[in-house]
C-alpha positions in Angstrom: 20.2 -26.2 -137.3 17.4 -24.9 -134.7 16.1 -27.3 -132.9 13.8 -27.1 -130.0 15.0 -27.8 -126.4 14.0 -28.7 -122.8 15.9 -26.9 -119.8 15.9 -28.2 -116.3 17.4 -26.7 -113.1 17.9 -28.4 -109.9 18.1 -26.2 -106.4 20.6 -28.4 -104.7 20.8 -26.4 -101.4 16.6 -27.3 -101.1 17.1 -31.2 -102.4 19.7 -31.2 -99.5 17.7 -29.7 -96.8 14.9 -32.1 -98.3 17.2 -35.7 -97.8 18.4 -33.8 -94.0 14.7 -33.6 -92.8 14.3 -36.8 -93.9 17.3 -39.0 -92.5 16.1 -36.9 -88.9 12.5 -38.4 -89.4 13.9 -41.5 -90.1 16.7 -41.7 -87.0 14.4 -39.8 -85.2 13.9 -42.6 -82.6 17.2 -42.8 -81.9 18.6 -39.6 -82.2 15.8 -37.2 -80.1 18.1 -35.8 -77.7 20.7 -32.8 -78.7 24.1 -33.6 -78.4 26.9 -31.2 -76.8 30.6 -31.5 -77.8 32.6 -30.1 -75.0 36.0 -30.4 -74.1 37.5 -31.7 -70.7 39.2 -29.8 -68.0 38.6 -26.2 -67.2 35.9 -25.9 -70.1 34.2 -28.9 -68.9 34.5 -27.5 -64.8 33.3 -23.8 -66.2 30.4 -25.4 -68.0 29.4 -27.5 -64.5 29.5 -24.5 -63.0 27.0 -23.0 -65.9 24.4 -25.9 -66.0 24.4 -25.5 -61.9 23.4 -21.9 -62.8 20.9 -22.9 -64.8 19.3 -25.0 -62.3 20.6 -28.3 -63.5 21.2 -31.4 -61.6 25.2 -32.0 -62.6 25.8 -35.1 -60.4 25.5 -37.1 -63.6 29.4 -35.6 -64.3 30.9 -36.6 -60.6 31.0 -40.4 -61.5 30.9 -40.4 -64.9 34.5 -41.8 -64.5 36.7 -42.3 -68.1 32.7 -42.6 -69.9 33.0 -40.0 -73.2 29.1 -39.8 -73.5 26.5 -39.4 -70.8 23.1 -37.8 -70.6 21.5 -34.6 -68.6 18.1 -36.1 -68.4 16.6 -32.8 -66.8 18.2 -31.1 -70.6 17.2 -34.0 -72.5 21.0 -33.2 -73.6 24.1 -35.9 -74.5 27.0 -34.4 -73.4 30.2 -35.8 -75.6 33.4 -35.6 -74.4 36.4 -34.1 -77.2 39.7 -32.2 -77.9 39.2 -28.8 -78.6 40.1 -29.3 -82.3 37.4 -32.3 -82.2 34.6 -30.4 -81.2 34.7 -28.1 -84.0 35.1 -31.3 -86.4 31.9 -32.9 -84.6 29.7 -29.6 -85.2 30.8 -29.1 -88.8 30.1 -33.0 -89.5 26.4 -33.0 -88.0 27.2 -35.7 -85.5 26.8 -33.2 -82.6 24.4 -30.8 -83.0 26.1 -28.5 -80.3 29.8 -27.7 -78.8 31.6 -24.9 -76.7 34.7 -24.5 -77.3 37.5 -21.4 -76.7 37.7 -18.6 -79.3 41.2 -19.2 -79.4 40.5 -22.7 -81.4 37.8 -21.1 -83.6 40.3 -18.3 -85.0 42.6 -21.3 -85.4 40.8 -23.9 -87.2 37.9 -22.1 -89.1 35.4 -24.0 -90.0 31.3 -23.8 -91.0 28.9 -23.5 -88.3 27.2 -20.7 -86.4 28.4 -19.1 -83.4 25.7 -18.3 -81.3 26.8 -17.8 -77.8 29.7 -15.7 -75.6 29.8 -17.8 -72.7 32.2 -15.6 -70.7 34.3 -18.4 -69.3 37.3 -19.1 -70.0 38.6 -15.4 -70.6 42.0 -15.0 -71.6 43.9 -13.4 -74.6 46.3 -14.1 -77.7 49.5 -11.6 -77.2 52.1 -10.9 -78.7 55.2 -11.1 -76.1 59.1 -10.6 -76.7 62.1 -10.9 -74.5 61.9 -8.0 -72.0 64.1 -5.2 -72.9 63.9 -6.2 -76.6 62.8 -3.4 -79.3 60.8 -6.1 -81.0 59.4 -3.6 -84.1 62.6 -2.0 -84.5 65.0 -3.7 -87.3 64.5 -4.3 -90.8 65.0 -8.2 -90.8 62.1 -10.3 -91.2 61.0 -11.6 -87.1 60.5 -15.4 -86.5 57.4 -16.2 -84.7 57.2 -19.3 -82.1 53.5 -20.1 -81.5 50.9 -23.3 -81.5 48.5 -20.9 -83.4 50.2 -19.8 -86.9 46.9 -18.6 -88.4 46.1 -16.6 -85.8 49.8 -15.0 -85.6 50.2 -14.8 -89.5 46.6 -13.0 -89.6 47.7 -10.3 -86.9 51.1 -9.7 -88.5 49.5 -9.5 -92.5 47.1 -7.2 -91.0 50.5 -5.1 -90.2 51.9 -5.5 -93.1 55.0 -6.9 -91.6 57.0 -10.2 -93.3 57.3 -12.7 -90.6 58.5 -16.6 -90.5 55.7 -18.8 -88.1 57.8 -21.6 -86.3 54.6 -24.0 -85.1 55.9 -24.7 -81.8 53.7 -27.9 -80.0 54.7 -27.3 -76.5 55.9 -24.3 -74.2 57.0 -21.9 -77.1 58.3 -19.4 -74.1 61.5 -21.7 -74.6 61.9 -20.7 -78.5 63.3 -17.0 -77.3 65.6 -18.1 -74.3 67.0 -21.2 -77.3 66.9 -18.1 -79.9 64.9 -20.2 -82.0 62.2 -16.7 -82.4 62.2 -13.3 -81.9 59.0 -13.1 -80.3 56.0 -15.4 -79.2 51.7 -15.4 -80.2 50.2 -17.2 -77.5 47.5 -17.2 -74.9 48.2 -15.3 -72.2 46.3 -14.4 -68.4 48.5 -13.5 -65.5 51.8 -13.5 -67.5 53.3 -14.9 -64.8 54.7 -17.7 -67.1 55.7 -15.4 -69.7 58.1 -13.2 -66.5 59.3 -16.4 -65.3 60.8 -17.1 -68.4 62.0 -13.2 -69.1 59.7 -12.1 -71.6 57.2 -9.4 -71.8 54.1 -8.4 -73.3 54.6 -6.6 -76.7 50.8 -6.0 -77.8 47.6 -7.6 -77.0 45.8 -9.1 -80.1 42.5 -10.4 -79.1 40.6 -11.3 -76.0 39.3 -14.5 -75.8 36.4 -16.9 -74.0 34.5 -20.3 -74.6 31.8 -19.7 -77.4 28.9 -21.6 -78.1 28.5 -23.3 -81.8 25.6 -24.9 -83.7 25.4 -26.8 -86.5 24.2 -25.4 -89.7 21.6 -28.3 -90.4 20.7 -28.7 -86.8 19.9 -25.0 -86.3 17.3 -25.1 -88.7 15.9 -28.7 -88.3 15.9 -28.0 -84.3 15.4 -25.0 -84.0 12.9 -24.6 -81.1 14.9 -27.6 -79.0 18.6 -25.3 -79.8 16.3 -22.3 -79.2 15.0 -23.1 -75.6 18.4 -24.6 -74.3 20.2 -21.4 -75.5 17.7 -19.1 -73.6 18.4 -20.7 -70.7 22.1 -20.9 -71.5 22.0 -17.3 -71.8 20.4 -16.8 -68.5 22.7 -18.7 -67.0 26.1 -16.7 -68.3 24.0 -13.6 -67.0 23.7 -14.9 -63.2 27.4 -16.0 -63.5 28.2 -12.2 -64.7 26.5 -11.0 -61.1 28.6 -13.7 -59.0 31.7 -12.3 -61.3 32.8 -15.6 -62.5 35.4 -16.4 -65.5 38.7 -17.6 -65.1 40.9 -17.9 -67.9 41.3 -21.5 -69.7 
């Protein structure tokens, strides 16, 4: 039979957005300052080098010893300390609102966030490379890939159209042609003096690559004017690096 009936609809992205603003009110004590995830070694030297453009005082970094979390007072910024992989995994979850990490780990390991910032540092990019000498694209038989990045390899070589097998390689995958483990490499490459050394050669560039600034999706819009301000000055600091011509390759 007909029978009346009640509807009811529930907006779950608002009643999220509603519980976020409210857990920041209620840790707001504790959690005022933004925090950075940022990688150590020539990330963490190139971003020195950044903050020191921005007018920062950096001498909080020269002692900070085997610490994983100190503070730029002047920033009112904690500065965390992760692998590459990790920063990415800190942004997503919300426990760093911030992180700069290479383009070549973005491509590689997705992920939600927004990318708000080409820092210009660490300026490299994925190739594909091939024992010199070698007609790499000629053949019919399917080509093995070495690389430590198989989404990024698989993604250039779909986009061809070409059947390939990706061998994840952890170390120097330059050894997989000389053992004949691959036909070819996808890696980062700068100089290629590494790739020579080891009597390969540069079969086609893929992408170029640098360190990228990402935000969280929640912390972009709950600080917004605190993410806002640092990024303008972030943003003024890659452009006086640009005049001095810095940006080595990572």
């Amino acid at each position: 039979y007909d029978l009346p009936a009640v509807g009811l609809a529930i907006h779950i992205d608002q009643m999220m957005q509603g519980r976020l603003r409210q857990e920041d009110h209620e840790t707001a004590p504790a959690q005022r300052r933004l925090r950075l995830a940022l990688t150590k070694g020539r990330l963490e030297e190139e971003t020195i080098t950044l903050f020191q453009d921005m007018g920062v005082d950096c001498r909080e970094f020269e002692d900070k010893g085997r610490r994983l979390l100190l503070t730029l007072q002047e920033l009112d910024l904690d500065i965390v300390f992760a692998k590459a992989a990790d920063v990415i995994t800190y942004v997503e979850h919300g426990v760093c609102d911030l992180g700069i990490v290479g383009l070549d780990t973005i491509l590689e390991n997705g992920g939600t966030y927004y990318e708000m910032l080409d820092l210009g540092f660490g300026a490299c990019r994925f190739a594909l490379a091939a024992p010199a000498g070698a007609d790499f694209y000629g053949g019919y038989a399917a080509k093995q890939i070495a690389t430590k990045y198989p989404r990024v390899a698989r993604a250039f070589f779909e986009d061809k159209g070409m059947d390939v097998q990706v061998i994840k390689i952890e170390g120097s995958v330059e050894l997989a042609p000389l053992l004949e483990l691959a036909d070819g490499i996808v890696d980062i490459v700068s100089s290629g003096a590494t790739l020579r050394e080891n009597g390969l050669t540069v079969v086609e560039d893929i992408r170029d690559i640098s360190a990228r600034l990402i935000v969280n999706e929640a912390s972009m819009k709950l600080k917004r004017q605190e993410i806002g301000s640092l990024i303008e000055r972030m943003e003024d600091g890659v452009r006086r690096a640009a005049n001095k011509g810095e940006g080595t390759c990572g």
